[in-house]
C-alpha positions as CSV (number, residue, x, y, z in Angstrom):
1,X,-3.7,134.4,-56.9
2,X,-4.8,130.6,-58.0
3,X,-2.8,131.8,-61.5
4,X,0.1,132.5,-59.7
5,X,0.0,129.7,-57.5
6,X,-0.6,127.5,-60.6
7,X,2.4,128.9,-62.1
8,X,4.8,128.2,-59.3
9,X,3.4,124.9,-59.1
10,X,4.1,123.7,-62.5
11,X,7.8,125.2,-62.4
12,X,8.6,123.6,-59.5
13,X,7.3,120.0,-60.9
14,X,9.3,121.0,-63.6
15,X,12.7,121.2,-61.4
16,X,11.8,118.1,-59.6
17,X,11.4,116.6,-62.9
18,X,14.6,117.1,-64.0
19,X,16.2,116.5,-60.7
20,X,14.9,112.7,-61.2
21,X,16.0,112.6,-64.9
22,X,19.3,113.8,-63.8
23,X,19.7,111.4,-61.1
24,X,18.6,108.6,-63.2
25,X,21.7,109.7,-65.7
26,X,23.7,109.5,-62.8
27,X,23.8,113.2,-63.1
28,X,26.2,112.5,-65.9
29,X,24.7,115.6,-68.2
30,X,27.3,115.7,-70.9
31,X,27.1,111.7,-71.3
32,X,30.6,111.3,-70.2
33,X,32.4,108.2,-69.1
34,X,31.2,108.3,-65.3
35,X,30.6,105.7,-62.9
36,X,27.6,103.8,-64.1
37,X,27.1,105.6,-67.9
38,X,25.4,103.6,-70.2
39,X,27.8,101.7,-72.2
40,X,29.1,103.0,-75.3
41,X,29.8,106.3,-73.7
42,X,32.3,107.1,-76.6
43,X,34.1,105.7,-79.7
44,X,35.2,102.2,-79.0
45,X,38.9,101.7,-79.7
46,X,40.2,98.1,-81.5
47,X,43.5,97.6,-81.0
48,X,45.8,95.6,-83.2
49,X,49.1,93.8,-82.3
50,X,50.2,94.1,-85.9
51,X,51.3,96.2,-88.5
52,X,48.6,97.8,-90.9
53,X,47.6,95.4,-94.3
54,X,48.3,92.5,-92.5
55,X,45.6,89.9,-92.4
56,X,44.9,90.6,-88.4
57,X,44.7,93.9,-89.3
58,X,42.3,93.9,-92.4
59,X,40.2,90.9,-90.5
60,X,40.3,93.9,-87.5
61,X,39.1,96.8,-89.8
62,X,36.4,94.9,-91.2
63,X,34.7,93.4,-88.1
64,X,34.7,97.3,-86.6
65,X,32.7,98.4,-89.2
66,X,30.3,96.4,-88.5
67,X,30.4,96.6,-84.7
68,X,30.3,99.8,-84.7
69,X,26.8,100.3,-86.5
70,X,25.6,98.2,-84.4
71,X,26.7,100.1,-81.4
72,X,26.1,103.4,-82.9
73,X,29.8,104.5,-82.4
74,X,33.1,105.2,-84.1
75,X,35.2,102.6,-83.8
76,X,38.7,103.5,-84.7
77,X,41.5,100.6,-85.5
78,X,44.8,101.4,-83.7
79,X,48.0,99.6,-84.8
80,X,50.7,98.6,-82.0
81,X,52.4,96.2,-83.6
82,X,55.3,94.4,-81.5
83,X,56.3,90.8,-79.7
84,X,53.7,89.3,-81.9
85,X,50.8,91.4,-80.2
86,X,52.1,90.4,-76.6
87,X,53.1,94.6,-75.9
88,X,49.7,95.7,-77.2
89,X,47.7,93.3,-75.6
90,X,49.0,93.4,-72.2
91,X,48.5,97.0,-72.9
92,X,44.9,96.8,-73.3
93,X,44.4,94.2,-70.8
94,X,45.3,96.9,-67.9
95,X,43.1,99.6,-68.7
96,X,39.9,100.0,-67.6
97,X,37.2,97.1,-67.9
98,X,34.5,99.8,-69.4
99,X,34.4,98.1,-72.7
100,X,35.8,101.2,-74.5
101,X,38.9,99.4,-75.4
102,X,39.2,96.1,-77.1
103,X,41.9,93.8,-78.6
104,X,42.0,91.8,-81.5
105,X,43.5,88.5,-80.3
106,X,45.4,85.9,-82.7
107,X,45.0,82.8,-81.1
108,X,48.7,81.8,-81.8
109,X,50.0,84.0,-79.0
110,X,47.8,82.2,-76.5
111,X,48.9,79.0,-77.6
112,X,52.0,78.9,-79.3
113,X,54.0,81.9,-78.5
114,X,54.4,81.0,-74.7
115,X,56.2,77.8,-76.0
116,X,58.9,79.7,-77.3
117,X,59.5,82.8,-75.0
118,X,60.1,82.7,-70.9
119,X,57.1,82.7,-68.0
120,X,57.5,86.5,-67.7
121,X,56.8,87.2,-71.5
122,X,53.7,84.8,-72.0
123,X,50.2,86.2,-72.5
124,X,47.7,84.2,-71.2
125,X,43.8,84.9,-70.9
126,X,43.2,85.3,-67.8
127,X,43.3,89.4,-67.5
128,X,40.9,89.2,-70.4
129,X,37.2,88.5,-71.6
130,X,37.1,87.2,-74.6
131,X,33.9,88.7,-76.7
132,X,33.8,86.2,-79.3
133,X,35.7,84.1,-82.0
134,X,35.9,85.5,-85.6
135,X,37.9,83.1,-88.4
136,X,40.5,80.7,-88.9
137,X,43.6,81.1,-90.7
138,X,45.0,78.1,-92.5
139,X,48.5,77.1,-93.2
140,X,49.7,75.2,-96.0
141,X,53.5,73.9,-96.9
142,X,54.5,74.6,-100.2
143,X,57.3,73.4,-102.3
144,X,59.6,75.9,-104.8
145,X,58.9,74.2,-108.2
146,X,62.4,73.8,-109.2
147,X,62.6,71.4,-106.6
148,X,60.6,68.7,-107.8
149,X,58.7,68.2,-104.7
150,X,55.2,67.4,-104.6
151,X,54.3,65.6,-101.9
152,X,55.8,64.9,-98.3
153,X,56.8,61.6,-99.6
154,X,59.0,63.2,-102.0
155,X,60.2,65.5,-99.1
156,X,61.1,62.6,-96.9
157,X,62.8,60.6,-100.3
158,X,65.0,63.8,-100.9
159,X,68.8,63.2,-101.3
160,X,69.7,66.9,-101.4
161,X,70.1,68.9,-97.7
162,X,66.6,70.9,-97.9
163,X,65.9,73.9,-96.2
164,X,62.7,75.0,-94.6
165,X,61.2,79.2,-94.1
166,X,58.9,79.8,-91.3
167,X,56.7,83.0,-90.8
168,X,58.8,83.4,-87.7
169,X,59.4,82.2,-84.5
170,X,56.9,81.2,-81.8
171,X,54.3,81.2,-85.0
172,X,51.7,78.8,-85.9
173,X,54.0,78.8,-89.0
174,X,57.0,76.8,-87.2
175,X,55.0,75.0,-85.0
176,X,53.0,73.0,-87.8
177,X,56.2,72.7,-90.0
178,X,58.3,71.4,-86.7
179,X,56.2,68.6,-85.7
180,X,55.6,67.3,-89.2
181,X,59.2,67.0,-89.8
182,X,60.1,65.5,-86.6
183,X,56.8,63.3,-87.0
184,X,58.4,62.2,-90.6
185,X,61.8,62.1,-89.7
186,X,62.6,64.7,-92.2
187,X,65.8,66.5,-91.4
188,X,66.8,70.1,-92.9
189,X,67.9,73.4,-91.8
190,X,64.8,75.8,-90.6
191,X,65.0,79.4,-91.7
192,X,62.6,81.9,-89.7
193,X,61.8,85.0,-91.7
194,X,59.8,87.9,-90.1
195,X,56.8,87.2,-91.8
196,X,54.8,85.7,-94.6
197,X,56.3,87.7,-97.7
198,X,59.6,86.7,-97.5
199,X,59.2,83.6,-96.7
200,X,57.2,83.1,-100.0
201,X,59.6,84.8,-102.0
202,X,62.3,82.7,-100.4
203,X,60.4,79.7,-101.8
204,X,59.1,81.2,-105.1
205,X,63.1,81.8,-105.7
206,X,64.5,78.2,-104.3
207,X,67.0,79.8,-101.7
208,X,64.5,77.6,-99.7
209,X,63.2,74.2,-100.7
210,X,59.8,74.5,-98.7
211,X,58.0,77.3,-96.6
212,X,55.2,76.9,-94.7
213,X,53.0,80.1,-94.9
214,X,49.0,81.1,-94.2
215,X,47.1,80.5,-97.1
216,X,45.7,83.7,-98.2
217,X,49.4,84.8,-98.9
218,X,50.2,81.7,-100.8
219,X,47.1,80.9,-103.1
220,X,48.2,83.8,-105.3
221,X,51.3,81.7,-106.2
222,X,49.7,78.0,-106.2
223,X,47.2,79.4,-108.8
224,X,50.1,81.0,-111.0
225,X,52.2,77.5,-110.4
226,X,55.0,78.9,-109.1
227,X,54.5,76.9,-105.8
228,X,53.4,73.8,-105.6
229,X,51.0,73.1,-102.4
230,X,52.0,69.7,-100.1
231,X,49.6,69.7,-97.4
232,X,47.3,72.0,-95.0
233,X,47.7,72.0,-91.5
234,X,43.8,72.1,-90.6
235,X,41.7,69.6,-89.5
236,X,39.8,69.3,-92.4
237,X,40.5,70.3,-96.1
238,X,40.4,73.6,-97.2
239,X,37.8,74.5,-99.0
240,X,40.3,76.9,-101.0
241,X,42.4,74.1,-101.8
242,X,39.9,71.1,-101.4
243,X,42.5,68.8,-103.7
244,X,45.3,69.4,-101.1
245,X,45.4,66.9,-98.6
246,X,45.8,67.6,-94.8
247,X,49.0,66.7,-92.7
248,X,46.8,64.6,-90.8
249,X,45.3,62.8,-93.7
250,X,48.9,62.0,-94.3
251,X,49.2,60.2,-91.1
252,X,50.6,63.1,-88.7
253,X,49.0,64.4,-85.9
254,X,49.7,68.3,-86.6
255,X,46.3,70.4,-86.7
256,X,47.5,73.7,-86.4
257,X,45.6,77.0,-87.5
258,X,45.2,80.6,-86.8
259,X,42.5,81.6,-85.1
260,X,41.0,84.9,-84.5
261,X,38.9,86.5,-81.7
262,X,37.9,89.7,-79.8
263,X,38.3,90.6,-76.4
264,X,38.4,93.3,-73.1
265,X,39.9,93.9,-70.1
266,X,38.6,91.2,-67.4
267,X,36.1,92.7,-65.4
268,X,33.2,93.8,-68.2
269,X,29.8,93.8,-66.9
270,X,26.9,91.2,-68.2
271,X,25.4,94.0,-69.9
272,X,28.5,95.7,-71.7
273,X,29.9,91.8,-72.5
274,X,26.3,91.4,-74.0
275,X,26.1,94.3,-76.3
276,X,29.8,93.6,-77.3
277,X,29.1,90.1,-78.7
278,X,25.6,91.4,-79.7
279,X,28.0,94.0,-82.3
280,X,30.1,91.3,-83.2
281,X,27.1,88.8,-84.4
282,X,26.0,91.9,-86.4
283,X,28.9,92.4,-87.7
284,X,29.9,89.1,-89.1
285,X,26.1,88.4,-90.3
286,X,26.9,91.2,-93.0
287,X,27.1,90.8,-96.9
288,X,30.4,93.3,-96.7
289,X,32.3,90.9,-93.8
290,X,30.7,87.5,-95.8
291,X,32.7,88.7,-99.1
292,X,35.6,90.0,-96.9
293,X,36.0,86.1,-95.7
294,X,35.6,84.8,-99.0
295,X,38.0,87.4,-100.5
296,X,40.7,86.7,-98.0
297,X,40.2,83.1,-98.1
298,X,39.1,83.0,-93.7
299,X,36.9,80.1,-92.8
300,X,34.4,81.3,-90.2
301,X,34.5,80.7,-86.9
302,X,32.4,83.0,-84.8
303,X,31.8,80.9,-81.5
304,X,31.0,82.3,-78.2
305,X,33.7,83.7,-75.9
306,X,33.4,81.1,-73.8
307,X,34.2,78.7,-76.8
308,X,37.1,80.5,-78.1
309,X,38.7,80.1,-74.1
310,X,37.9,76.6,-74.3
311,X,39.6,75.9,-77.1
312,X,42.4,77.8,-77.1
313,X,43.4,76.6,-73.9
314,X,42.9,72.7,-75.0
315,X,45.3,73.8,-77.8
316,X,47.6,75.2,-75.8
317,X,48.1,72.1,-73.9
318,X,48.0,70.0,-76.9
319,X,51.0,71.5,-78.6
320,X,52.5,71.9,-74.9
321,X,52.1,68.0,-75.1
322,X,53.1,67.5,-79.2
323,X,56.5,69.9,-78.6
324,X,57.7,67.7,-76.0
325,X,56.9,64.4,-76.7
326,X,59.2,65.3,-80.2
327,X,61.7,67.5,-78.4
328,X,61.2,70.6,-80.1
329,X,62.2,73.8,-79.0
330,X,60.7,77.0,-80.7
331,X,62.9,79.1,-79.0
332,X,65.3,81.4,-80.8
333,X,68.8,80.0,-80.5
């Protein structure tokens, strides 16, 4: 009798036991994505506004692998390129703020893109948290050697009618070549390519006199001396090209880079924003991402989220000021 009573007892602590555990797990048994799971309930998806091989794209791929060791996920890379990663961020933005789905922002559709395209088609941060920054991007204007250019002086001495490539419109690329020309008085016909190949090649082969391009695409070239580097557009020289002066050493107020950063869908909790940047510091603290940066010629800069909105948005208002006190229009025409 006392065995049998001692039996029953113990299954039945058993069942209540497991009836707590359950109902601490939300009774979420298969670890799904319920109300309340512990976050990462699944592979977290990065999604990429660009085409693969680009430099978003391979900046993207390597911050993931780190990320996701840290979260102890898959992280797969999705590519949707289009409108200069306004479709697939406004894409992410609307889906659910669970952290499972991130974006990988470039600053330049936040703060330069919105200067050449209507209201309706602007992105702006505010349907986003922003996890953290990641690296900047520098520009630098180069000259086709067959020119004879080598310096913005020349540029502005020029007799001939020069043309000038762009990465594209409503890119960091026109933007930084726009205001130094009007800031020098330098007049020329602008040519926007698609991206940053052709506009090199454009250069390389003198059908245009100067492109401005990111510098990871053009050090290639300056190294073989079939470009010849004018200026950078940063703040600061480069320390790729530490012998290249900056536009603003020059005397013109055109600071203009490509940042990089990851962010959510607004609404993330403390705890899932938390863990997020926590992967992200992991990530870019590793050997692999280090050499990544160095390889692909990236300057660090991994701030805070809160940095990277502050930032942005004083840039955005910056070149909002800059673009209309020299009556540029990045607009298509």
């Amino acid at each position: 009798m006392n065995k049998q009573f001692t039996r029953r007892a113990m299954l039945s602590l058993a069942a209540a036991t497991a009836a707590l555990s359950l109902a601490a797990c939300g009774g979420n048994v298969g670890g799904g994505s319920a109300e309340g799971a512990t976050f990462p309930s699944g592979p977290v998806t990065l999604t990429v506004g660009q085409a693969p091989g680009g430099s978003t794209d391979l900046i993207a791929r390597a911050a993931a692998e780190g990320m996701a060791e840290k979260l102890g996920v898959a992280m797969p890379v999705v590519n949707k390129p289009g409108a200069n990663g306004a479709l697939a961020t406004e894409e992410v933005a609307a889906m659910k703020a669970d952290g499972q789905n991130l974006i990988l922002l470039n600053a330049s559709l936040i703060t330069i893109t919105p200067l050449a395209v209507s209201a309706d088609e602007a992105v702006s941060l505010d349907k986003l948290d922003v996890i953290a920054g990641l690296s900047q991007d520098d520009y630098v204007m180069v000259a086709s050697t067959k020119s004879g250019i080598e310096s913005v002086e020349d540029l502005k001495k020029s007799a001939s009618k020069l043309s000038f490539g762009t990465t594209g419109v409503g890119t960091g690329s026109q933007l930084a070549q726009a205001l130094l020309l009007a800031q020098a008085k330098i007049e020329g016909t602008t040519v926007p390519f698609d991206s940053g190949s052709p506009a090199l090649t454009a250069v390389m082969g003198n059908q245009v006199q100067v492109s401005t391009i990111q510098l990871g695409e053009a050090k290639p070239q300056i190294d073989a001396g079939t470009v010849t580097p004018l200026v950078v557009f940063s703040s600061e020289r480069n320390a790729f090209l530490p012998d290249v002066p900056t536009a603003v050493e020059a005397g013109y107020d055109v600071p203009v880079s490509q940042y990089r950063a990851i962010a959510a869908p607004k609404g993330l909790s403390a705890e899932t924003k938390a863990a997020l940047a926590e992967s992200v510091k992991a990530a870019v603290a590793k050997d692999t991402y280090k050499s990544f940066n160095e390889s692909t010629l990236l300057t660090p800069k991994e701030i805070t989220g809160e940095e990277v909105v502050a930032e942005w948005t004083e840039l955005a208002a910056k070149y909002k000021k800059l673009t209309e006190q020299y009556n540029i229009s990045l607009a298509s025409k």
